[in-house]
N, C-alpha and C positions, 0 to 999 in steps of 0.2 A: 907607634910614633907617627905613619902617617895621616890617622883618624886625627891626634891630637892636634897637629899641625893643621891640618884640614880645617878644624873644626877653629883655633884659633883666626886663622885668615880670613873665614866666614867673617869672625866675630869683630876684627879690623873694620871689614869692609861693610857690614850695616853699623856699626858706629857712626858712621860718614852721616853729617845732615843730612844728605840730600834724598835718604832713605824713611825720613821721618813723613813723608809725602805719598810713600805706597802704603795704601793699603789692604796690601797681600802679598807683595815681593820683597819681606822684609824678614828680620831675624826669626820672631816667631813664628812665622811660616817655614822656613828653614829648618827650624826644630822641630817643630811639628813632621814634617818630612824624613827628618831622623830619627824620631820615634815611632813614625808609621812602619820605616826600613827597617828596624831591630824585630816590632813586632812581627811582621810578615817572614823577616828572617827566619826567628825562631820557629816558625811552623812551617818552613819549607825546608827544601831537603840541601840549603845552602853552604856550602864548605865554609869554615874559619877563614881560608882566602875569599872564598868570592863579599862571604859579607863584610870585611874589611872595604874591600871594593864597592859596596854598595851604599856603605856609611861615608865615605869622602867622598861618591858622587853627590850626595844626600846633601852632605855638607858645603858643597862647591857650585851645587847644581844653577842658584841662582845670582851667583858672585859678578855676573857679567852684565848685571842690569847696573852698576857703577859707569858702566858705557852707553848705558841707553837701554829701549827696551827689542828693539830693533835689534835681530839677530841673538840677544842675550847669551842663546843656546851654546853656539859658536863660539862666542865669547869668555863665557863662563868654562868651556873645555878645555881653550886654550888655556886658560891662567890655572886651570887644573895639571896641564899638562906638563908647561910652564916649572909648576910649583912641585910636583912630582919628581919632574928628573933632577931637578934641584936639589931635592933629599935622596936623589940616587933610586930611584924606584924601579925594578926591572920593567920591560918595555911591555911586557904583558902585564902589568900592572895600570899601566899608562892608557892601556888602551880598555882595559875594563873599564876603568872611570870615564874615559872621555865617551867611550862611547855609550853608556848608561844616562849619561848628561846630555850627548844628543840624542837620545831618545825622549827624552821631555818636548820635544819639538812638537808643536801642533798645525798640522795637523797628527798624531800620533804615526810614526815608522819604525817596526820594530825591525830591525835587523841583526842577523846571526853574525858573532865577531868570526872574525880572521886568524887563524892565531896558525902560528907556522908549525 
């Protein structure tokens, strides 16, 4: 339910015209993103949760260029985060995604999550 959700909200938010002007932060690029995550999925050693988690980042990752492109990253977390606890997602859920989505930051920073 929250892939679907995900993936509809994406599909809201590049509808918007003003997406019809990138050329590369836009739905098909989004998709492409989410087919890159399943494939890579499938051939690591990724749990059913974590890859859920990495398909609504996939999906949300770049949702925050509707605010500009400045910051996106940040942006696009929050309304992940946002939209997550809204369909009740436990907070370890919340924090896989968000933090998956700021890791697209570039310069690239990976960092190990926090989980209590």
């Amino acid at each position: 339910e929250y892939i679907r959700q995900a993936r509809s909200y994406a599909e809201q938010v590049f509808q918007n015209r003003s997406f019809e002007n990138h050329l590369f932060h836009n739905y098909q690029h989004t998709k492409d993103v989410v087919d890159a995550v399943n494939v890579i999925g499938r051939h690591s050693s990724l749990s059913a949760d974590e890859m859920e988690s990495a398909e609504i980042a996939a999906w949300l990752h770049d949702v925050g260029y509707v605010n500009g492109s400045k910051n996106h990253e940040q942006s696009s977390a929050k309304t992940a985060k946002e939209l997550l606890e809204k369909l009740g997602a436990p907070p370890k859920k919340v924090e896989e995604v968000t933090g998956a989505i700021l890791a697209t930051r570039m310069p690239p920073r990976a960092e190990a999550p926090s989980y209590p």
